[in-house]
VEXMIZA-352664 format. One record per residue: residue number from 0; residue in three letters; z, x, y of N, C-alpha, C, CB in turn. Coordinates in Angstrom, 2 decimals. Glycine has a CB too. Layout:
% residues N
<nr: NUM	rest: ALA	n_up: Z	n_east: X	n_north: Y	ca_up: Z	ca_east: X	ca_north: Y	c_up: Z	c_east: X	c_north: Y	cb_up: Z	cb_east: X	cb_north: Y>
...
//
This chain:
% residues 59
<nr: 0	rest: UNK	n_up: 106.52	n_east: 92.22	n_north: 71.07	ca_up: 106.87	ca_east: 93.21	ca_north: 70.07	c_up: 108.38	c_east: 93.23	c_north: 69.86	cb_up: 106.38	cb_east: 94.60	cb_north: 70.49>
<nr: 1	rest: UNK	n_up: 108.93	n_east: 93.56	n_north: 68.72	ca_up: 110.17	ca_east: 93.99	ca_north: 68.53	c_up: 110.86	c_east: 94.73	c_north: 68.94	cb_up: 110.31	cb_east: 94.21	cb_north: 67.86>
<nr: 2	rest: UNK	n_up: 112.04	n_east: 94.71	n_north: 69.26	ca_up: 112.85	ca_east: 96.23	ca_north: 69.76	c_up: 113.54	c_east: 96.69	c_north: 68.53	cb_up: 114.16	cb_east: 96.06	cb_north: 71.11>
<nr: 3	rest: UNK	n_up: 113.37	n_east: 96.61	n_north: 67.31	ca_up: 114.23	ca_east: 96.36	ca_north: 66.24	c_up: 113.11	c_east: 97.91	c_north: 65.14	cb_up: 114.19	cb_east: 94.13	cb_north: 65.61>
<nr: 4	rest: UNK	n_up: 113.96	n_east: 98.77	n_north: 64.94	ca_up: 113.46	ca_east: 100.06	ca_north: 64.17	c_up: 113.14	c_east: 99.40	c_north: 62.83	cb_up: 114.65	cb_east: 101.38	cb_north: 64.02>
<nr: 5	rest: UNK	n_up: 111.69	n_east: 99.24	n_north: 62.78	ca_up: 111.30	ca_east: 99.10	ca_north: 61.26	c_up: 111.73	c_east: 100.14	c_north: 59.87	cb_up: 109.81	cb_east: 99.13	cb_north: 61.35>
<nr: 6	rest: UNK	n_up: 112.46	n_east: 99.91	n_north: 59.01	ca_up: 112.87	ca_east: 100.33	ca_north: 58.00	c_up: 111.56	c_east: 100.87	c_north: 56.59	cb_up: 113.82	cb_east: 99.16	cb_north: 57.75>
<nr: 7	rest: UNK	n_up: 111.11	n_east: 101.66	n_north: 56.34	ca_up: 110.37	ca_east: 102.17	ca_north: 55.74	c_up: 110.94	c_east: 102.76	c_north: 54.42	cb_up: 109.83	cb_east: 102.90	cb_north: 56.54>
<nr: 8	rest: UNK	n_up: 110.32	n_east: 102.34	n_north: 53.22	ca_up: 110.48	ca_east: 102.34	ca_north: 51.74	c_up: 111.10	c_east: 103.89	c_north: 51.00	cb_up: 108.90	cb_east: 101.98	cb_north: 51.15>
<nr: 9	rest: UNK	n_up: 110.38	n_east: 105.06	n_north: 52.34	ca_up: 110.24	ca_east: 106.00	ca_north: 52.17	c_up: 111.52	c_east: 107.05	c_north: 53.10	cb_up: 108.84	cb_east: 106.02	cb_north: 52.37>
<nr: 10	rest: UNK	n_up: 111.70	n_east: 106.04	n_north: 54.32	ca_up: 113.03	ca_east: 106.60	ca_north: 55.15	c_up: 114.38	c_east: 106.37	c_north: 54.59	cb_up: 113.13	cb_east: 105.97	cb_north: 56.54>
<nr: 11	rest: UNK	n_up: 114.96	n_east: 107.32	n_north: 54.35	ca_up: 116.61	ca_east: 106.96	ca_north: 54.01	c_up: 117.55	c_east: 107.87	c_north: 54.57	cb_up: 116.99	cb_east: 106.98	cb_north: 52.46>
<nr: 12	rest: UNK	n_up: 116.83	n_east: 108.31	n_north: 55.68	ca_up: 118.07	ca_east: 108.93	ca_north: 56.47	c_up: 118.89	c_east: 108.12	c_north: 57.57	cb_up: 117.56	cb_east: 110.15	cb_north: 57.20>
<nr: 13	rest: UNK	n_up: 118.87	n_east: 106.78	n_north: 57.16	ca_up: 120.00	ca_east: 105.67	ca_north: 57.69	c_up: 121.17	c_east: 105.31	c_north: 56.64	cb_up: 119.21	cb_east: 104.19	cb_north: 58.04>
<nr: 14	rest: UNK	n_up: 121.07	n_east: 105.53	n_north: 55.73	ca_up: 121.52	ca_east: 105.70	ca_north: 54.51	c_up: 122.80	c_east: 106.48	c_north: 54.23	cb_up: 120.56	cb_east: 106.22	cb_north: 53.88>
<nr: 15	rest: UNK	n_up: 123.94	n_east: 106.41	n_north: 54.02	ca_up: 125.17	ca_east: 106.64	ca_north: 53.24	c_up: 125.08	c_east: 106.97	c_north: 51.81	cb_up: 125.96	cb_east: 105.52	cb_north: 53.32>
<nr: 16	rest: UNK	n_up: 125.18	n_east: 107.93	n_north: 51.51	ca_up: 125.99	ca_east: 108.02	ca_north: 49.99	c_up: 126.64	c_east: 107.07	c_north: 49.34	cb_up: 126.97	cb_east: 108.86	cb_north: 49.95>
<nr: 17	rest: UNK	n_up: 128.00	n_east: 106.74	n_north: 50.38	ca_up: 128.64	ca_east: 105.51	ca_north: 49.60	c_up: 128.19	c_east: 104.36	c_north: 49.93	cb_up: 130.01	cb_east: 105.35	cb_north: 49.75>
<nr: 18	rest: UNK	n_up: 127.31	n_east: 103.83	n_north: 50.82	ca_up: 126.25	ca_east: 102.59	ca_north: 50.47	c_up: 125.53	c_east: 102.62	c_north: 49.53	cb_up: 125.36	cb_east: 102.30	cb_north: 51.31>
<nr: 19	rest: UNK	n_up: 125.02	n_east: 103.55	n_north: 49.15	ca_up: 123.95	ca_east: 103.69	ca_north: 48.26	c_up: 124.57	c_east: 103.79	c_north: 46.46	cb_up: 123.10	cb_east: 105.14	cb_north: 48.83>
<nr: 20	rest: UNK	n_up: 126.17	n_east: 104.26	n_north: 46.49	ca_up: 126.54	ca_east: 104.21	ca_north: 45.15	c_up: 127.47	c_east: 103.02	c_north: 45.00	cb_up: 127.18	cb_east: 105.53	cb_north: 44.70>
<nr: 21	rest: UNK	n_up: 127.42	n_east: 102.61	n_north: 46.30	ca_up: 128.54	ca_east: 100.93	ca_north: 46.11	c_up: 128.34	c_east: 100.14	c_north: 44.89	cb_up: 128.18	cb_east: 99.58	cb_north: 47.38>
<nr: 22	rest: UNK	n_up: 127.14	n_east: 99.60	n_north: 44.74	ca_up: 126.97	ca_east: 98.70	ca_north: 43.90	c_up: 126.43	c_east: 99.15	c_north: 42.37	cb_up: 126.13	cb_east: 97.82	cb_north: 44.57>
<nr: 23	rest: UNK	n_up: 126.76	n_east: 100.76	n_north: 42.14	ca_up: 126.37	ca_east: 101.41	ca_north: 41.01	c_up: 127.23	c_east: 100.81	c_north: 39.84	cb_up: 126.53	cb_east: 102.95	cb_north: 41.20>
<nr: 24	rest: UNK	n_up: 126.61	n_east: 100.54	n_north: 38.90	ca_up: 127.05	ca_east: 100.18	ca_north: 37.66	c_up: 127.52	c_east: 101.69	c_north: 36.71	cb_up: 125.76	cb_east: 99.26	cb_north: 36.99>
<nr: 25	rest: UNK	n_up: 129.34	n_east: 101.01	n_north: 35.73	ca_up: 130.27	ca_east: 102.29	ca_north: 35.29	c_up: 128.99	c_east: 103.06	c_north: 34.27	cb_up: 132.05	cb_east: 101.72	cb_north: 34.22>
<nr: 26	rest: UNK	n_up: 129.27	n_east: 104.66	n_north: 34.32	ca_up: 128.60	ca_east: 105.12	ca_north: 33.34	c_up: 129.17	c_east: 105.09	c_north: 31.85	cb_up: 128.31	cb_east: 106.30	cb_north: 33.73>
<nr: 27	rest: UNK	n_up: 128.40	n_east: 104.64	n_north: 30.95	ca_up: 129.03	ca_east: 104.63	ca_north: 29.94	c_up: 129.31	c_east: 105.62	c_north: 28.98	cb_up: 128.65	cb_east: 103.90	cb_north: 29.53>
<nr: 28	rest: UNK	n_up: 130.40	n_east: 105.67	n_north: 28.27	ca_up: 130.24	ca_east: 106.99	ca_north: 26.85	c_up: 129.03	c_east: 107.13	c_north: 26.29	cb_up: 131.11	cb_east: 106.71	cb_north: 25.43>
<nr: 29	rest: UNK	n_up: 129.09	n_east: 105.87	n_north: 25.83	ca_up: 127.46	ca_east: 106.33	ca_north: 24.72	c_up: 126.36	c_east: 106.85	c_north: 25.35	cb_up: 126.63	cb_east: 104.99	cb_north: 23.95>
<nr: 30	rest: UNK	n_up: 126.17	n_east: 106.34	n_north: 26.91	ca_up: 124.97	ca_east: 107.28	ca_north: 27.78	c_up: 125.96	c_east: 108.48	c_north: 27.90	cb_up: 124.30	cb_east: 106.56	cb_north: 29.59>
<nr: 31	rest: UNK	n_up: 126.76	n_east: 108.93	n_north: 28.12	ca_up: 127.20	ca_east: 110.50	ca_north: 27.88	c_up: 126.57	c_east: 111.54	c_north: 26.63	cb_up: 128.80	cb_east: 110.42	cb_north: 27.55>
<nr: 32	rest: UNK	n_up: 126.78	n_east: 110.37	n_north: 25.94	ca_up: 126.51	ca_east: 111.21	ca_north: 24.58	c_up: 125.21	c_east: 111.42	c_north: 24.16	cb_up: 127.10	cb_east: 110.61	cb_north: 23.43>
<nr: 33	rest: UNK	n_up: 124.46	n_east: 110.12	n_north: 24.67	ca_up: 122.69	ca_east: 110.30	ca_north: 24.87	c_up: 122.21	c_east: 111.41	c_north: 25.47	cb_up: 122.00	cb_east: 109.23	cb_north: 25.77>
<nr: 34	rest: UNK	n_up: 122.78	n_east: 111.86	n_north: 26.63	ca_up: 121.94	ca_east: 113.10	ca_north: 27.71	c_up: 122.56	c_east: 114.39	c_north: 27.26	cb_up: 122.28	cb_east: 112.93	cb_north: 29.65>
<nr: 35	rest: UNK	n_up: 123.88	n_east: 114.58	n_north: 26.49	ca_up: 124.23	ca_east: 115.36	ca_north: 25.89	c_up: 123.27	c_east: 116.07	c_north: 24.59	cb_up: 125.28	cb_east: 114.82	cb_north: 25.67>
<nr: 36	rest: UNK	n_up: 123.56	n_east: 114.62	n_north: 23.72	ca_up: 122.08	ca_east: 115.46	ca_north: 22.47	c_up: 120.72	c_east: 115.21	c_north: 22.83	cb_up: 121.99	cb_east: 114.76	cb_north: 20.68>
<nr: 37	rest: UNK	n_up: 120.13	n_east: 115.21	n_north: 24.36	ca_up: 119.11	ca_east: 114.71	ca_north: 24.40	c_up: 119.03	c_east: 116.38	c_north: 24.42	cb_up: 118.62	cb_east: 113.53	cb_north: 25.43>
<nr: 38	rest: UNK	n_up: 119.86	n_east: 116.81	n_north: 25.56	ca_up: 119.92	ca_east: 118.62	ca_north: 25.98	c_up: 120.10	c_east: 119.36	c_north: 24.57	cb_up: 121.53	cb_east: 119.16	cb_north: 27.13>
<nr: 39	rest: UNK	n_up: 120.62	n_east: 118.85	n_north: 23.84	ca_up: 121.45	ca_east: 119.91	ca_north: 22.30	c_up: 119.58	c_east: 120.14	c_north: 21.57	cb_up: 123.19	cb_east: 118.35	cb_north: 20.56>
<nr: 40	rest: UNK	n_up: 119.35	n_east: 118.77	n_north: 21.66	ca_up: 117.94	ca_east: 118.88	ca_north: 20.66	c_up: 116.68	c_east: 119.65	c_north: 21.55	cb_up: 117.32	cb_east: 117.06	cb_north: 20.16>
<nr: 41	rest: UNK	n_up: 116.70	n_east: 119.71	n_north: 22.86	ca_up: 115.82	ca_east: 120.21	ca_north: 23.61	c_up: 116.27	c_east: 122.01	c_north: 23.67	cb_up: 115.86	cb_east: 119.30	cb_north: 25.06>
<nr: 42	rest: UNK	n_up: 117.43	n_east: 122.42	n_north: 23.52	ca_up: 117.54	ca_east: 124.22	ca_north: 23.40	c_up: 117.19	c_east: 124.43	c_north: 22.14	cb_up: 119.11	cb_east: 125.03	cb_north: 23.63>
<nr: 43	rest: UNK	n_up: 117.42	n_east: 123.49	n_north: 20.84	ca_up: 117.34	ca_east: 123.79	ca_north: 19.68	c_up: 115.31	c_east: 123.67	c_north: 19.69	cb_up: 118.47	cb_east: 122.66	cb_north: 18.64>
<nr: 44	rest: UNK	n_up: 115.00	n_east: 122.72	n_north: 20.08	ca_up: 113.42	ca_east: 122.85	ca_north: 19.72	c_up: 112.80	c_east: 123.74	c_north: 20.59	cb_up: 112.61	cb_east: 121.51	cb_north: 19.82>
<nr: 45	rest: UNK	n_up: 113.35	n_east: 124.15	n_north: 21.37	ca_up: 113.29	ca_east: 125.52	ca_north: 22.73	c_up: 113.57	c_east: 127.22	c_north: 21.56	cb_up: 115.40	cb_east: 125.19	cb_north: 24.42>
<nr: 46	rest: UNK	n_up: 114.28	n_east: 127.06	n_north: 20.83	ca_up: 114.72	ca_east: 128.32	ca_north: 20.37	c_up: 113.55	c_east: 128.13	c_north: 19.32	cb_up: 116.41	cb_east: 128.55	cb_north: 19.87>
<nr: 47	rest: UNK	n_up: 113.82	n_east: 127.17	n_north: 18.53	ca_up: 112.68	ca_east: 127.16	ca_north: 17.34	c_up: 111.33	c_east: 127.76	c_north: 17.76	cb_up: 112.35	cb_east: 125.63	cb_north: 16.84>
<nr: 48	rest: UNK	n_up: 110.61	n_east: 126.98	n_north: 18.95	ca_up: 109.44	ca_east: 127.53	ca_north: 19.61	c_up: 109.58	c_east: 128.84	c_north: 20.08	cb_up: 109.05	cb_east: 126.77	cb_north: 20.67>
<nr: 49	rest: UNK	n_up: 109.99	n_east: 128.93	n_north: 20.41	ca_up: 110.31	ca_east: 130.84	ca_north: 21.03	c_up: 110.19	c_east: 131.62	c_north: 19.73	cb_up: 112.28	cb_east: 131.29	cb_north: 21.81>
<nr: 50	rest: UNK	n_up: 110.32	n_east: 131.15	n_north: 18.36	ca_up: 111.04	ca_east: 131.92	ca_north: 17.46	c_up: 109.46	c_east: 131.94	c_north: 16.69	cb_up: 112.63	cb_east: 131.19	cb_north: 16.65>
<nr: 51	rest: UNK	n_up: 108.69	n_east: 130.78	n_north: 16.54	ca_up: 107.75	ca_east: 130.88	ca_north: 16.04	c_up: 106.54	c_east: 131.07	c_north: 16.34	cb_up: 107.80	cb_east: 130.31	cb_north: 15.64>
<nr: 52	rest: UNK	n_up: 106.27	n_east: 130.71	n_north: 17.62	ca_up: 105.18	ca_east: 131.01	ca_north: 18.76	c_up: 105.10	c_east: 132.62	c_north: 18.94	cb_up: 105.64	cb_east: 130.25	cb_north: 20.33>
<nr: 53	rest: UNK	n_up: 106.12	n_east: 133.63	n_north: 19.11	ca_up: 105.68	ca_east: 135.22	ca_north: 19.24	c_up: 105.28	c_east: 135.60	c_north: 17.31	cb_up: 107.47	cb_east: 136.43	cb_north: 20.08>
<nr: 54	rest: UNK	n_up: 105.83	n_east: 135.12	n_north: 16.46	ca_up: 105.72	ca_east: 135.21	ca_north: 14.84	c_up: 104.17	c_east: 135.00	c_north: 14.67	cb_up: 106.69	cb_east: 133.92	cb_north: 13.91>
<nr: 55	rest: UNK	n_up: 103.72	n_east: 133.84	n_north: 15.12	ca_up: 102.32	ca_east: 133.40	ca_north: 14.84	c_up: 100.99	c_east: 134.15	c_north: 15.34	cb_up: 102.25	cb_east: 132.11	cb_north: 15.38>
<nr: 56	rest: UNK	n_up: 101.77	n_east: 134.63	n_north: 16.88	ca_up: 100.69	ca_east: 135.32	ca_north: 17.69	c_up: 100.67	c_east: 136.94	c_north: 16.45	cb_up: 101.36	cb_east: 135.64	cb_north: 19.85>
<nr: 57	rest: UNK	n_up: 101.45	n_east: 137.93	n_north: 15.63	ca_up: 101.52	ca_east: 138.43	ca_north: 15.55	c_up: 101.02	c_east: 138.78	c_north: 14.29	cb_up: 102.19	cb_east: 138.46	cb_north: 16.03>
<nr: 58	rest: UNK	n_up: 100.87	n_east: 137.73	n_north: 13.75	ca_up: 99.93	ca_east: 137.56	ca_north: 12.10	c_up: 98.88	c_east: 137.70	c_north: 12.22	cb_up: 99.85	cb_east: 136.31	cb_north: 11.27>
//
């Protein structure tokens, strides 16, 4: 048998932060600006629904 701690897919408390973001690729502007209006369009279709969903129940 091995004396050697098998590493499991699911364990990462051997694991570093900065091992784990070493080889991270730069974030870019344009993905800034993606997760930005991804959020802008998700409060806006959030308010719309709120606005028309109590209107409808009430007709």
């Amino acid at each position: 048998m091995s004396t050697e701690k098998e590493q499991g897919a699911l364990t990462g408390g051997q694991y570093e932060a900065e091992d784990v973001l070493a080889d991270a690729e730069p974030w870019d502007p344009v993905e800034t600006k993606l997760v930005v209006w991804s959020f802008v369009i998700a409060i806006v279709v959030l308010v719309i629904g709120l606005f028309i969903v109590p209107t409808s129940i009430l007709k």
